[in-house]
MILUM-932878 format. One record per residue (C-alpha): residue in one letter; x, y, z. Coordinates in steps of 0.02 Angstrom, whole numbers, plus 32768, in hexadecimal, padded with zeros to 4 digits. Last residue first. Layout:
N
A_X_Y_Z
...
This chain:
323
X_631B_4290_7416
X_6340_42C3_74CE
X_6309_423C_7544
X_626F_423C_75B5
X_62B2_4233_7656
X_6203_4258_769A
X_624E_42CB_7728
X_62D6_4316_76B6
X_6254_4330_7628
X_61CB_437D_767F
X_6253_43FE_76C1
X_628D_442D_7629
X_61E1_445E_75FD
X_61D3_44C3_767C
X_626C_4511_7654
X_6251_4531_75A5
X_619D_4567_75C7
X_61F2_45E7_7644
X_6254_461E_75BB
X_61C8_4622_7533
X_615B_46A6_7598
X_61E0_4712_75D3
X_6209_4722_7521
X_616B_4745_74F7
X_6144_47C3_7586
X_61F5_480E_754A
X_61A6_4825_748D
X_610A_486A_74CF
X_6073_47DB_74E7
X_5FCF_47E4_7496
X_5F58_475A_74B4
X_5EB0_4735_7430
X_5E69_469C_7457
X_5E6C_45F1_7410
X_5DF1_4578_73E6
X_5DF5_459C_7323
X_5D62_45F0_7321
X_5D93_4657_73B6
X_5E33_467E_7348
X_5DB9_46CF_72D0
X_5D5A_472D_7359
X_5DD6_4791_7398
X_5E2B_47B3_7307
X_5D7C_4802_72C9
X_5D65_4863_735D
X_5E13_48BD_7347
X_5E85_48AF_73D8
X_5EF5_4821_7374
X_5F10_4892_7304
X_5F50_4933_7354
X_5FCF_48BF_73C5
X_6004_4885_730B
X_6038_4938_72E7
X_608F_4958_738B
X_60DD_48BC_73AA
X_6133_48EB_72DC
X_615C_498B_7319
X_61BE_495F_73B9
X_6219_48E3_735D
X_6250_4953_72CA
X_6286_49C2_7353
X_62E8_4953_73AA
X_633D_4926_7304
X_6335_486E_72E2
X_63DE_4816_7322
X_6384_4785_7355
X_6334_475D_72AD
X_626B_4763_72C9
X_61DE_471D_733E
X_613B_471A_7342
X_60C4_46A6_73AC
X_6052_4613_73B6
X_601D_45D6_744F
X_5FDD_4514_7494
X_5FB5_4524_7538
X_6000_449A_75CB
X_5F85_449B_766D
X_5FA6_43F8_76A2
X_5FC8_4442_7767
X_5F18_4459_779E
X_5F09_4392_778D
X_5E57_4382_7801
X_5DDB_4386_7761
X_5DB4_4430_776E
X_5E5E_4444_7769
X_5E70_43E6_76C9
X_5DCE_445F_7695
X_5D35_4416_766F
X_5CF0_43E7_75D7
X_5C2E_4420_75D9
X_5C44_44DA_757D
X_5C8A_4487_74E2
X_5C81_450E_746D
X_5CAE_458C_7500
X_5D43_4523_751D
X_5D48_4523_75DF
X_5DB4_4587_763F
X_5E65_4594_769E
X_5ED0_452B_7629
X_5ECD_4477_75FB
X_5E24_4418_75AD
X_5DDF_439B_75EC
X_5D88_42E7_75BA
X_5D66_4305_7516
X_5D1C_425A_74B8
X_5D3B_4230_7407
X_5CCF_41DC_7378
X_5C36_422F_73DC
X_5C0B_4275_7341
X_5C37_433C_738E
X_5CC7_4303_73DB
X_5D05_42C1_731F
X_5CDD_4374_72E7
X_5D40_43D2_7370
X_5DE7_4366_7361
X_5E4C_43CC_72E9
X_5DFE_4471_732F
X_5E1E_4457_73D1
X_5EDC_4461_73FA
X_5F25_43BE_742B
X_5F4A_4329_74A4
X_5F40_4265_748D
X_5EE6_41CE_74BE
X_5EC7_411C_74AF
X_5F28_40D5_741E
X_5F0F_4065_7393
X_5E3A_4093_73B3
X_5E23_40D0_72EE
X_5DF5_4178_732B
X_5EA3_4191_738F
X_5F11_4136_72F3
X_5EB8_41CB_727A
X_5EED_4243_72FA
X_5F8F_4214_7316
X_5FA4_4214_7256
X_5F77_42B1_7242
X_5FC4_431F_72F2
X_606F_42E1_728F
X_60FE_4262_7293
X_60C3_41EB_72F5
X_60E9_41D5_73AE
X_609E_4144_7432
X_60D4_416A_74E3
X_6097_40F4_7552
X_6043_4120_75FA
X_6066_410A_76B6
X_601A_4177_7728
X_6032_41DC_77D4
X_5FA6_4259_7792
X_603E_42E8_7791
X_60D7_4299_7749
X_6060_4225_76BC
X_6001_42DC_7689
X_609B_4333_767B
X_60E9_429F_7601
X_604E_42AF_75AF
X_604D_4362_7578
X_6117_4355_7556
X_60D9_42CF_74D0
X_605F_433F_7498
X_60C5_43C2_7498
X_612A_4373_741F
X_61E0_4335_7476
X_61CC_428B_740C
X_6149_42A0_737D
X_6095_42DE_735F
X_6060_4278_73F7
X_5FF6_41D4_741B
X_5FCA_41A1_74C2
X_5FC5_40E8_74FF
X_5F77_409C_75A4
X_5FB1_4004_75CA
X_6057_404D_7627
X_6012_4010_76D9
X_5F70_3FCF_76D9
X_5F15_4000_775A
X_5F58_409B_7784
X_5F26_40CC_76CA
X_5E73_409B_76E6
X_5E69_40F1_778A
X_5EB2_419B_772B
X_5E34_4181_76A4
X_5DBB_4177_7729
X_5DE7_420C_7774
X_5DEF_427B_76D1
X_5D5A_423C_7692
X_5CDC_41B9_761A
X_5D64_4142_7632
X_5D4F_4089_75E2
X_5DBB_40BA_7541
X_5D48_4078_74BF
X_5D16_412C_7490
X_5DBC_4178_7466
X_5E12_41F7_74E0
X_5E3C_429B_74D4
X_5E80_431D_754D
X_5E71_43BA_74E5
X_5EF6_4448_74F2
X_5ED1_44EB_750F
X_5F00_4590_7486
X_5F41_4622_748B
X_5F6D_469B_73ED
X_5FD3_472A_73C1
X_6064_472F_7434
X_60D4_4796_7406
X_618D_47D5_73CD
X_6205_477E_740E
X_62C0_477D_73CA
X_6314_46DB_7396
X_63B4_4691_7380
X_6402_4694_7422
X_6383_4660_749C
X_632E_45EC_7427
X_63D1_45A8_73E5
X_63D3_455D_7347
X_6415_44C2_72DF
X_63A7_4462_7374
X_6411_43BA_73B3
X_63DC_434A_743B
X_6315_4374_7429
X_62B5_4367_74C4
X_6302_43F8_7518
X_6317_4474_749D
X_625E_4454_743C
X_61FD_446A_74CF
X_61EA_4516_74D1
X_61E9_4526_7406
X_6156_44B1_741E
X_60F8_453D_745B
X_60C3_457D_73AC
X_6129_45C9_7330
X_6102_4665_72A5
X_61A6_4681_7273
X_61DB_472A_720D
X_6244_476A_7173
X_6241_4828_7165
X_626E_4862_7202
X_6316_4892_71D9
X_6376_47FE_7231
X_63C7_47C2_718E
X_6390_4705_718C
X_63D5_467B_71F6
X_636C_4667_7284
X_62C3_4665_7218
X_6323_45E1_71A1
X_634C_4578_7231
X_6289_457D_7263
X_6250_4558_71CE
X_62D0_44AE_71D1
X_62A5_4488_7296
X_61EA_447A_727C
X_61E4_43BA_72A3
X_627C_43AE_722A
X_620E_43F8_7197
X_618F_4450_7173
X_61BD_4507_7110
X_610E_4569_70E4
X_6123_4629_70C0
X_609A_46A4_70E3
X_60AE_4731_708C
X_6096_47D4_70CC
X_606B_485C_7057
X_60A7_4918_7082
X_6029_4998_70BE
X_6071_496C_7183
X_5FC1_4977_71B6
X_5F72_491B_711A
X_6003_4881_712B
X_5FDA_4879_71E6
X_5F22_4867_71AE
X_5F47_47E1_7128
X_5FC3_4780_7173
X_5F84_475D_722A
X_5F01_46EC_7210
X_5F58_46A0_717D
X_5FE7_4670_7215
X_5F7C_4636_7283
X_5F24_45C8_71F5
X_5FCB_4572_71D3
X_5FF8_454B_7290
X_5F6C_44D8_72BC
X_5FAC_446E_7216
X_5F64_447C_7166
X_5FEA_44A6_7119
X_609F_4460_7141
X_60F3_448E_71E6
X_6195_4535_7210
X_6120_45A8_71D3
X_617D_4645_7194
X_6133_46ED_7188
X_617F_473F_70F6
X_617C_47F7_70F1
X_616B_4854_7055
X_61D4_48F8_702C
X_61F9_4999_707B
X_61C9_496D_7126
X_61FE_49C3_7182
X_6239_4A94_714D
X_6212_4AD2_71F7
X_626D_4A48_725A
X_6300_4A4C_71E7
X_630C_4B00_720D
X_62FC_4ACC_72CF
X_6374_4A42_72BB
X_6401_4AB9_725D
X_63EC_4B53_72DB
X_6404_4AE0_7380
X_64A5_4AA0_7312
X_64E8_4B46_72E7
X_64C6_4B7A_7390
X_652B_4ADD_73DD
X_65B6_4B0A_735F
X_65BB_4BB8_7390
X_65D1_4B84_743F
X_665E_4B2E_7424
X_66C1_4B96_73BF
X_6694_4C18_7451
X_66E2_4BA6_74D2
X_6783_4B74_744C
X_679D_4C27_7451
X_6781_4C49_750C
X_67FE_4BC4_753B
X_67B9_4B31_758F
């Protein structure tokens, strides 16, 4: 390369270096929205308020959290991809965007391509729940049940390629069962079908199900991760209850434009990072049956693409087809 075209270069990749890190300084210079890809009153809403305030106190500008359901959370999450990658319009997702890609034939996004990490904020287990007339008081003996009668048993999901269904699918490869897939189009309705005995089972965050465990409307029979749910200290763990495998965790994390200045990036991880390691963070997302997990930006992405090919993976063996 000549040596004027060489220094032409270089000055270019200073100028650059020198742009991000001014734009760096100056961010943010107006209000951020955080986009939440569900309606209210979701798992994913009070994440998200969580979040807002303090984040919005840190960065002394207001962050607004912005509400677009639709499309299983495809349409908020479009708009996230879409939007001028300056760090001022965000996504606050959970783990479905892992599964998403491969149980969903056609996504108007790419999750490698479209999106930048940020962090994880919160992490949260699963419940295995069952309603009362189901005659399995445990793991094992739901597993016996289900052996004994092949595709009886029916769990209900938040939709085709939820984690829920994924959730189940695992659970069917590694117990050696056979189960029916029953989906609806939100956590809601699944819930309300669960309590009125039109299906047997299903999988989710705590707080939803908490106060019906409570009345004995709904029995917990495990819970996925490595420990027990402090507020429900006698559910065992699935590998507690011999399927160390099923151990699926519903997260929720931040992500922006792909083309987001590095340093825009860096300073938003930072600033939430500083959040979530307050006390009163902490215990908030404990309230919601969650706990507080910090991941960098490549952590994250690390994070979501081995979810993606786990996920992936579920799918192929249970040859559950794409949406």
């Amino acid at each position: 390369m000549p040596r004027k075209n060489l220094h032409s270069l270089l000055a270019s990749v200073a100028a650059c270096l020198l742009a991000a890190g001014v734009a760096a300084q100056s961010y943010p210079d107006r209000p951020i929205k955080l986009v939440v890809p569900y309606p209210p009153g979701g798992s994913t809403d009070p994440v998200a308020r969580l979040l807002a305030a303090d984040v919005a106190t840190r960065l002394s500008q207001p962050v607004v959290v912005d509400n677009k359901p639709g499309a299983a959370g495809s349409i908020g999450t479009e708009f996230v991809a879409k939007a001028a990658p300056d760090g001022h319009t965000l996504l606050l997702h959970t783990s479905v965007i892992a599964t998403d890609p491969t149980f969903k034939k056609t996504l108007p996004y790419s999750v490698k391509q479209d999106l930048a990490p940020i962090t994880l904020t919160v992490n949260g287990p699963y419940l295995l729940v069952v309603n009362p007339t189901l005659p399995a008081k445990n793991v094992a003996e739901l597993i016996a049940y289900a052996k004994a009668n092949p595709g009886k048993l029916t769990y209900a999901s938040s939709g085709n390629g939820s984690l829920q269904h994924a959730t189940g699918a695992m659970l069917e490869q590694q117990a050696g069962i056979q189960m029916t897939h029953i989906p609806y189009k939100g956590t809601g309705p699944a819930l309300q079908d669960l309590l009125g005995a039109q299906v047997d089972l299903t999988f989710g965050t705590p707080p939803p199900f908490m106060p019906h465990i409570a009345s004995g409307k709904l029995h917990a029979l495990a819970v996925t991760g490595s420990t027990r749910v402090a507020s429900l200290p006698d559910i065992p763990t699935t590998a507690e209850a011999g399927l160390p495998k099923l151990n699926p965790t519903s997260w929720f994390a931040v992500f922006a434009p792909a083309a987001t200045p590095k340093p825009v990036i860096d300073k938003l991880a930072a600033e939430i990072g500083r959040v979530m390691a307050t006390p009163e963070f902490k215990k908030k997302a404990a309230d919601l049956g969650a706990a507080a997990d910090y991941l960098s930006p490549a952590q994250l992405g690390e994070l979501a693409q081995t979810d993606l090919a786990r996920w992936a993976e579920v799918a192929k063996a249970s040859k559950i087809v794409a949406d």
